[in-house]
C-alpha positions in Angstrom: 47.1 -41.4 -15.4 44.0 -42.9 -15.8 43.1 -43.5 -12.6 43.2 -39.5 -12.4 40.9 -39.4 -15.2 38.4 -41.4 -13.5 38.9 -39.1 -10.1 38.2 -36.2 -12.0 35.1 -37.4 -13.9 34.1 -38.9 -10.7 34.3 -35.4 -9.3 32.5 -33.6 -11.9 29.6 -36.1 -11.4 29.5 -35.5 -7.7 30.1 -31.8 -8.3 27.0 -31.3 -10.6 24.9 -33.4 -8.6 24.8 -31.2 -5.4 24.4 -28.4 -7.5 21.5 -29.5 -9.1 19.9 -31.0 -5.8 20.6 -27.5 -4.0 18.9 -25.8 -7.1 15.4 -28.5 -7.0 15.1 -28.2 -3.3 12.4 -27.5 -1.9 11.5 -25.1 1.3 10.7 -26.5 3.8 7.2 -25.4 5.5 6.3 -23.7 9.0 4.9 -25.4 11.5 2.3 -22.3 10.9 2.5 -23.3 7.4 1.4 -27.0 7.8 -1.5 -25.8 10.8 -3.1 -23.4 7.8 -2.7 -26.0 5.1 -4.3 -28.6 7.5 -7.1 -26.5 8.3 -8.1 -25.7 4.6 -8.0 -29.0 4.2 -10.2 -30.1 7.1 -12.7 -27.0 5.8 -12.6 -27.9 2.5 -10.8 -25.2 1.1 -8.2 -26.9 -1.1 -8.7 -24.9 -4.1 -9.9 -27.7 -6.0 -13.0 -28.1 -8.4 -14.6 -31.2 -8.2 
């Protein structure tokens, strides 16, 4: 019985762990997305203030 115990807190664990990574994944970006992101870069366009 306790061996079922474990299983089932074992599951839990696993079962709240792929929910949360599906929840903090992240997109991933275009092959358009990286070429613009690139070329602001390169141009100096980051957004930043020095």
């Amino acid at each position: 019985m306790l061996a079922y115990g474990c299983i089932a807190v074992l599951f839990l664990f696993v079962a709240s762990q792929a929910v949360l990574y599906w929840v903090r994944r992240k997109a991933t970006p275009s092959p358009a997305d990286i070429d613009a992101r690139l070329v602001s870069i390169v141009n100096g366009e980051s957004g930043r203030t020095p």
